[in-house]
Structure formats: structure tokens, C-alpha cells
Chimera marker file (.cmm) of the C-alpha trace (Angstrom):
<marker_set name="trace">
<marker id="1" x="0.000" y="0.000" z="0.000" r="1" g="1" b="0" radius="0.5"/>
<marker id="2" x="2.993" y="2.684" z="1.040" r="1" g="1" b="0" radius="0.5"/>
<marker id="3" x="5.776" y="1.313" z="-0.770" r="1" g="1" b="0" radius="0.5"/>
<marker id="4" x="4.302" y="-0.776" z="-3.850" r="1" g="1" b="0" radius="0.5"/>
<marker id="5" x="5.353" y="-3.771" z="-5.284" r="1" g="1" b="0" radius="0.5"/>
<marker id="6" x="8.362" y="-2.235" z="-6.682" r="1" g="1" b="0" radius="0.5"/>
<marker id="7" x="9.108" y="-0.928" z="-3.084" r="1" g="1" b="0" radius="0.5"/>
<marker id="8" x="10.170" y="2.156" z="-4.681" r="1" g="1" b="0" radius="0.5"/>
<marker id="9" x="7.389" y="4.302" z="-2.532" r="1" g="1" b="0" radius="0.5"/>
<marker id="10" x="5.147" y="4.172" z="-5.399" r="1" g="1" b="0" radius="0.5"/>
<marker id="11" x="2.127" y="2.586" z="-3.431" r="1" g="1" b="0" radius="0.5"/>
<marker id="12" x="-1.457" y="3.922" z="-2.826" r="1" g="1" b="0" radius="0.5"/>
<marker id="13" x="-0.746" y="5.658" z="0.130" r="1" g="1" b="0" radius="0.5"/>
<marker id="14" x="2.633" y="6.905" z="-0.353" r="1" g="1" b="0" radius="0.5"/>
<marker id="15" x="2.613" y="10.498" z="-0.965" r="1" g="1" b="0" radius="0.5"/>
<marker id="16" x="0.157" y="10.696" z="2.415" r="1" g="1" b="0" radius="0.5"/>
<marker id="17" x="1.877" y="9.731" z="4.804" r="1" g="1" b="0" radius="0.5"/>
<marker id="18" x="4.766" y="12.229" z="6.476" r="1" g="1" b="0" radius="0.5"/>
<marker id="19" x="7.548" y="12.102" z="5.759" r="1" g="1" b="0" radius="0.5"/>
<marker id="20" x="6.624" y="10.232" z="2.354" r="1" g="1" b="0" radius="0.5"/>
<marker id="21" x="7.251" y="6.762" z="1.691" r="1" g="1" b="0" radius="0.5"/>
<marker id="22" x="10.997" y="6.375" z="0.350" r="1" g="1" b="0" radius="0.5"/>
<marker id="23" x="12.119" y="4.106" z="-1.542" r="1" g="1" b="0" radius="0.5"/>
<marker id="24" x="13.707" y="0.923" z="-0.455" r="1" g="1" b="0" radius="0.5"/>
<marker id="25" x="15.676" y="-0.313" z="-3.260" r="1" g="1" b="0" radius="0.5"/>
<marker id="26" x="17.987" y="3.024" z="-3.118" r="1" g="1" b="0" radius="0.5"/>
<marker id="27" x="21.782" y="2.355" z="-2.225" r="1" g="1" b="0" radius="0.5"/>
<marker id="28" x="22.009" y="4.407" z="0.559" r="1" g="1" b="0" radius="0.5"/>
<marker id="29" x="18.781" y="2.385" z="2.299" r="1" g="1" b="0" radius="0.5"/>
<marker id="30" x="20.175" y="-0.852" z="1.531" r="1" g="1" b="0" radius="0.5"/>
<marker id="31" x="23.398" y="0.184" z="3.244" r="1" g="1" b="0" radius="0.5"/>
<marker id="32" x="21.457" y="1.170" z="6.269" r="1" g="1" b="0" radius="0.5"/>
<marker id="33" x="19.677" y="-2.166" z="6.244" r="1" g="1" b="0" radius="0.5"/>
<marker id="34" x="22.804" y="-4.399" z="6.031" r="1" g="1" b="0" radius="0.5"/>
<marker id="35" x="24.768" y="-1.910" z="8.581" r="1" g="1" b="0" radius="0.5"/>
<marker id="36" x="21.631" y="-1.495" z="10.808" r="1" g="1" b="0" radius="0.5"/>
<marker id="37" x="19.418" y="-4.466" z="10.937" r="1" g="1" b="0" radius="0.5"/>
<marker id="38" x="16.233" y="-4.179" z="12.463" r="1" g="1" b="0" radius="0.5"/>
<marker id="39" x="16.723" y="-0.686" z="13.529" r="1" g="1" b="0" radius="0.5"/>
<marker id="40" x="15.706" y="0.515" z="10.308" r="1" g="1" b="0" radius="0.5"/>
<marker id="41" x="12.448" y="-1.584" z="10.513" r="1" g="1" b="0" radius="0.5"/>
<marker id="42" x="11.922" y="-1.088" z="14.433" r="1" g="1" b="0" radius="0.5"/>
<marker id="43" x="12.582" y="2.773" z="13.581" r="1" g="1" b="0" radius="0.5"/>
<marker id="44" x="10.375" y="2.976" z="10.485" r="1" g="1" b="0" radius="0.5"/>
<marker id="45" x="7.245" y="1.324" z="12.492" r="1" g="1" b="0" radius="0.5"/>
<marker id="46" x="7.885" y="3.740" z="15.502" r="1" g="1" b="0" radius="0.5"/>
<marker id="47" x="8.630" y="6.890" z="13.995" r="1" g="1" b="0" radius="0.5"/>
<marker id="48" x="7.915" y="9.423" z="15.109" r="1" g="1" b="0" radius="0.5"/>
<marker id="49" x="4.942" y="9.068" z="17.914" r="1" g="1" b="0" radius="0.5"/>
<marker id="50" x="4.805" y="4.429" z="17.880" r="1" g="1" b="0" radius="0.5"/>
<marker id="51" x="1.855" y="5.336" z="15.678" r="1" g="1" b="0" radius="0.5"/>
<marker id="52" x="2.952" y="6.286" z="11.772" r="1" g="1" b="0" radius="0.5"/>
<marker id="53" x="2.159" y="3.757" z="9.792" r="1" g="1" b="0" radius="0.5"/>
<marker id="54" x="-0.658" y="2.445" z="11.618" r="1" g="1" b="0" radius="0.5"/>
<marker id="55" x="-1.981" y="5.810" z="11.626" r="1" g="1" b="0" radius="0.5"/>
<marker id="56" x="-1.411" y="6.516" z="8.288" r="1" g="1" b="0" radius="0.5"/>
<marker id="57" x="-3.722" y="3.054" z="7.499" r="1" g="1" b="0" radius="0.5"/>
<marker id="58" x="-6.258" y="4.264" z="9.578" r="1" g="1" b="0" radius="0.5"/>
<marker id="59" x="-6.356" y="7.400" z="8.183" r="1" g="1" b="0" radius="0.5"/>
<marker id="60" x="-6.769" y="6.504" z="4.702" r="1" g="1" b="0" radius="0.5"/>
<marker id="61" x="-9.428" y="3.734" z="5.316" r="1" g="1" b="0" radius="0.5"/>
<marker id="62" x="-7.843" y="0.700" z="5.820" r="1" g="1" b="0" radius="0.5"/>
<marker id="63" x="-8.685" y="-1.295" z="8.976" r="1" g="1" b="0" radius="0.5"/>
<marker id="64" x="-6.183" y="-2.970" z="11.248" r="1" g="1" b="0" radius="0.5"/>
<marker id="65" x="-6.862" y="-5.649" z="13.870" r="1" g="1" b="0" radius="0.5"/>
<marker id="66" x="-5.976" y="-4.776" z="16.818" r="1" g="1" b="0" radius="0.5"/>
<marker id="67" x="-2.396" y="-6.452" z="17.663" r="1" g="1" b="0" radius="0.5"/>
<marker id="68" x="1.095" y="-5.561" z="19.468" r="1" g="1" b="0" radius="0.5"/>
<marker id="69" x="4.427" y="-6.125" z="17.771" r="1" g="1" b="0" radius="0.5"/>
<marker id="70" x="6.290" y="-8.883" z="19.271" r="1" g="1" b="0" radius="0.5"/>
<marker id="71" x="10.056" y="-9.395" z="18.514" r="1" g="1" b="0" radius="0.5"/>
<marker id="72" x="9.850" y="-12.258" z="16.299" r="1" g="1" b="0" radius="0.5"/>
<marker id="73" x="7.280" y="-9.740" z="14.370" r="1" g="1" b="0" radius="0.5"/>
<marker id="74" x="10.306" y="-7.511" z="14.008" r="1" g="1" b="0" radius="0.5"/>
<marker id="75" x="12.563" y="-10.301" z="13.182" r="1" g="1" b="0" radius="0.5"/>
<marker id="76" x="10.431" y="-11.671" z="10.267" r="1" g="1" b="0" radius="0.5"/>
<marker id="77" x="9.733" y="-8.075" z="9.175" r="1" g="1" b="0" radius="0.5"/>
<marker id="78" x="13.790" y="-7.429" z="8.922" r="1" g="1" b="0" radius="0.5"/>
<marker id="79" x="14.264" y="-10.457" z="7.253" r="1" g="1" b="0" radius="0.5"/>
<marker id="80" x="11.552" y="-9.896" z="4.403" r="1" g="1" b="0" radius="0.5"/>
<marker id="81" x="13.022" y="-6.762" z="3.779" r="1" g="1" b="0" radius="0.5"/>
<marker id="82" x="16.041" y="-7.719" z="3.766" r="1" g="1" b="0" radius="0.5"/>
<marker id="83" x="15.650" y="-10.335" z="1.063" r="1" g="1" b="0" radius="0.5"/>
<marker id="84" x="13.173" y="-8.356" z="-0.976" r="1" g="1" b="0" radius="0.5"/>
<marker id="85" x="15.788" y="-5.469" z="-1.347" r="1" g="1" b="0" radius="0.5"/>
<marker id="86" x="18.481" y="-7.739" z="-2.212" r="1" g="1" b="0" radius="0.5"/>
<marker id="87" x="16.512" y="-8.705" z="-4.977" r="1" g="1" b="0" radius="0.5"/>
<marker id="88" x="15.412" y="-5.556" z="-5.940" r="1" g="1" b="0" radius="0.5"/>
<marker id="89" x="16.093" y="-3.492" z="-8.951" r="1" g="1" b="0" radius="0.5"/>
<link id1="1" id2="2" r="1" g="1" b="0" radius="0.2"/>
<link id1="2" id2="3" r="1" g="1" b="0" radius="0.2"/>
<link id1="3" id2="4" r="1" g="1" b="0" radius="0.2"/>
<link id1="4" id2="5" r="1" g="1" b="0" radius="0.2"/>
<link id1="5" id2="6" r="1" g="1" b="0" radius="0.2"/>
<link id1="6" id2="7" r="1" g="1" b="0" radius="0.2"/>
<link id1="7" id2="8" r="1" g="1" b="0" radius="0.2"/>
<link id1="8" id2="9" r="1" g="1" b="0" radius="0.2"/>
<link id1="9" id2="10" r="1" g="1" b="0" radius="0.2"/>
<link id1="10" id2="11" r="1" g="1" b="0" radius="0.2"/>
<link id1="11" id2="12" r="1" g="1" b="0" radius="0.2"/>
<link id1="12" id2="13" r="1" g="1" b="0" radius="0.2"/>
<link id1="13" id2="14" r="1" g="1" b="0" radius="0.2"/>
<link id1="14" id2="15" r="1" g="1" b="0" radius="0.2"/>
<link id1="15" id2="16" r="1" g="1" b="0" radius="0.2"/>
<link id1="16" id2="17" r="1" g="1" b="0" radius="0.2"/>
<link id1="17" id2="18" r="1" g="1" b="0" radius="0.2"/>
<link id1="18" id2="19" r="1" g="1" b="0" radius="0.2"/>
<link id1="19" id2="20" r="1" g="1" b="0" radius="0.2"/>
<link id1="20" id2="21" r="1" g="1" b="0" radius="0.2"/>
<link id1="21" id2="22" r="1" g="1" b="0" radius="0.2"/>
<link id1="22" id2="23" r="1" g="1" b="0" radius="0.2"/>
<link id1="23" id2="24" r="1" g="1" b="0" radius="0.2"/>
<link id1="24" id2="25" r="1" g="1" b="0" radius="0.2"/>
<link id1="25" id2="26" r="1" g="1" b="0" radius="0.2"/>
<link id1="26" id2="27" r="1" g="1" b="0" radius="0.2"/>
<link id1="27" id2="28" r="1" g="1" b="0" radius="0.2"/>
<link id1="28" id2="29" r="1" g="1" b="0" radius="0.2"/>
<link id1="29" id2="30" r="1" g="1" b="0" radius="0.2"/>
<link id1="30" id2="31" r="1" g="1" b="0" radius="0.2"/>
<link id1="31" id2="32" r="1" g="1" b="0" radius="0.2"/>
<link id1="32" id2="33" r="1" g="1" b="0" radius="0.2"/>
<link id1="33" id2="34" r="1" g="1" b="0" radius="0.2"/>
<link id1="34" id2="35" r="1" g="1" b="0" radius="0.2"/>
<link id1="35" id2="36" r="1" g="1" b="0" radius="0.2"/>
<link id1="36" id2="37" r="1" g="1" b="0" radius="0.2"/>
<link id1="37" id2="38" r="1" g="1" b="0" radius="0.2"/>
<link id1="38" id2="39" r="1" g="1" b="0" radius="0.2"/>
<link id1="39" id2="40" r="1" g="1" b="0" radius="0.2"/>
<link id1="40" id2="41" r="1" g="1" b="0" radius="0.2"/>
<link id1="41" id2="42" r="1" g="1" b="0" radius="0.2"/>
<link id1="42" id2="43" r="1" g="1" b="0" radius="0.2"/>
<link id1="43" id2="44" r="1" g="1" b="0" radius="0.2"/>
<link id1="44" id2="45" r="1" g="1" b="0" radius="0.2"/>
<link id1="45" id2="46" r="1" g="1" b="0" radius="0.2"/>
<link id1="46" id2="47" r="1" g="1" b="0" radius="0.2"/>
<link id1="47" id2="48" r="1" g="1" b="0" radius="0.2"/>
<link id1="48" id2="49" r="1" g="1" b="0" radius="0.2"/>
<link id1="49" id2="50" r="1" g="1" b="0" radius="0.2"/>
<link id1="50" id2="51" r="1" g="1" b="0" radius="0.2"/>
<link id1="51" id2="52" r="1" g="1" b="0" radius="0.2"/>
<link id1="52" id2="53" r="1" g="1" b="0" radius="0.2"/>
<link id1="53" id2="54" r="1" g="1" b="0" radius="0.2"/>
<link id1="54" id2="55" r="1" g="1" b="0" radius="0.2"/>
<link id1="55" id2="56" r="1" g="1" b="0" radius="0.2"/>
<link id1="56" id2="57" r="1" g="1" b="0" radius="0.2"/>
<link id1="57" id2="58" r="1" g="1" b="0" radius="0.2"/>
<link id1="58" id2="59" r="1" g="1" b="0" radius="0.2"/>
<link id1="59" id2="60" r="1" g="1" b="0" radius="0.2"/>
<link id1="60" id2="61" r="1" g="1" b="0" radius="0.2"/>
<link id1="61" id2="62" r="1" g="1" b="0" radius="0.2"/>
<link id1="62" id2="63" r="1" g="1" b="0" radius="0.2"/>
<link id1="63" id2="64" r="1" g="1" b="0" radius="0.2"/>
<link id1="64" id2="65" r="1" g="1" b="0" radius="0.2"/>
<link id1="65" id2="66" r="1" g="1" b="0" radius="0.2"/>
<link id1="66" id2="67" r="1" g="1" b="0" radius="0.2"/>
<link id1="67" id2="68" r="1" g="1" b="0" radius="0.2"/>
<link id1="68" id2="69" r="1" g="1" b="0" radius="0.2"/>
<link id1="69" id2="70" r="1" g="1" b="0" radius="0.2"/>
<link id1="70" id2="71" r="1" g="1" b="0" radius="0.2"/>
<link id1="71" id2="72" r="1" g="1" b="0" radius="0.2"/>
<link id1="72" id2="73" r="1" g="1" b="0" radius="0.2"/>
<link id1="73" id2="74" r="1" g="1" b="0" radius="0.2"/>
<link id1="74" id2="75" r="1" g="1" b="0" radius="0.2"/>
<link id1="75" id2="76" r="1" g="1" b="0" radius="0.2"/>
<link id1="76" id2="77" r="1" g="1" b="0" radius="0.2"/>
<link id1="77" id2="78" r="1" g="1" b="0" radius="0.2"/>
<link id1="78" id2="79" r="1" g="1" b="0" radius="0.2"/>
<link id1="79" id2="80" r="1" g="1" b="0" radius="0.2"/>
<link id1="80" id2="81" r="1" g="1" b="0" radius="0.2"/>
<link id1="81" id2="82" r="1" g="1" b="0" radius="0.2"/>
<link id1="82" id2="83" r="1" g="1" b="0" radius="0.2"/>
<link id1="83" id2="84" r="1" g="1" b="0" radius="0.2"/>
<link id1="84" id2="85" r="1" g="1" b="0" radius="0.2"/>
<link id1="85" id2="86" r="1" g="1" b="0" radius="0.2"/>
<link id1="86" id2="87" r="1" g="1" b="0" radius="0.2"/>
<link id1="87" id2="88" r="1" g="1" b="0" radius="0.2"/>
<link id1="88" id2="89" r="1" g="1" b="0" radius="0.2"/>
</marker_set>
């Protein structure tokens, strides 16, 4: 929805949520994932307020079940990114 399939920000919802969406497949965020693991994902879901993306969802009309991260959600999380921008473009 935010950063497409391409997971170049080009998604539904990726000019409305601030800051915009970036782009994942850039150099520079693929250096921060490999030198920074999980920080970049633990600091993307929390930034700024613990509510951005979630909020973001809400606020364009798409409903969430009510859940709380666990680690090993942060943990699969990383690692799908991590081997979807390895792959990418």
C-alpha cells in the first residue's frame, strides 16, 4: 500500500503519509539495512509518535486488527526486507 510492489514508494498511500514513503531499493537504504538491521524496521514502524504507519492506514481507510508487535514480528519483518531489497532493482 505505502511502498508498492516495486518498493520504490510508489504505493497507494505513499505520498500521504509524512515524511513520504521512500524508496527501499535506493543504495544508501540498503546500506542502512545491512549496517543497521532491524533498527531501520523497528525505527520505520515507531517513527515518530509508535503510531505512523498504523496511523497513516487508519487514516486513509484501511482497517487494522488490533495487535502488538512482538520481537519475532520484528525479526520476520527485517528479514523480508532484507531479502526483498536484495533482490530488488
Amino acid at each position: 500500500m505505502c511502498h508498492g510492489t516495486d518498493l520504490k514508494g510508489t504505493g497507494p498511500l505513499a505520498l500521504k503519509s509524512n515524511p513520504p514513503t521512500p524508496d527501499l531499493t535506493t543504495p544508501g537504504f540498503k546500506k542502512r539495512l545491512h549496517d543497521y538491521p532491524g533498527v531501520i524496521v523497528s525505527s520505520v514502524i515507531l517513527r515518530p509518535n509508535g503510531d505512523l504507519i498504523p496511523r497513516t492506514l487508519r487514516e486513509n481507510g484501511v482497517k487494522l486488527p488490533a495487535f502488538a508487535w512482538t520481537v519475532q514480528d520484528f525479526r520476520d519483518l527485517n528479514e523480508y526486507l532484507t531479502g526483498k531489497i536484495a533482490r530488488a532493482k
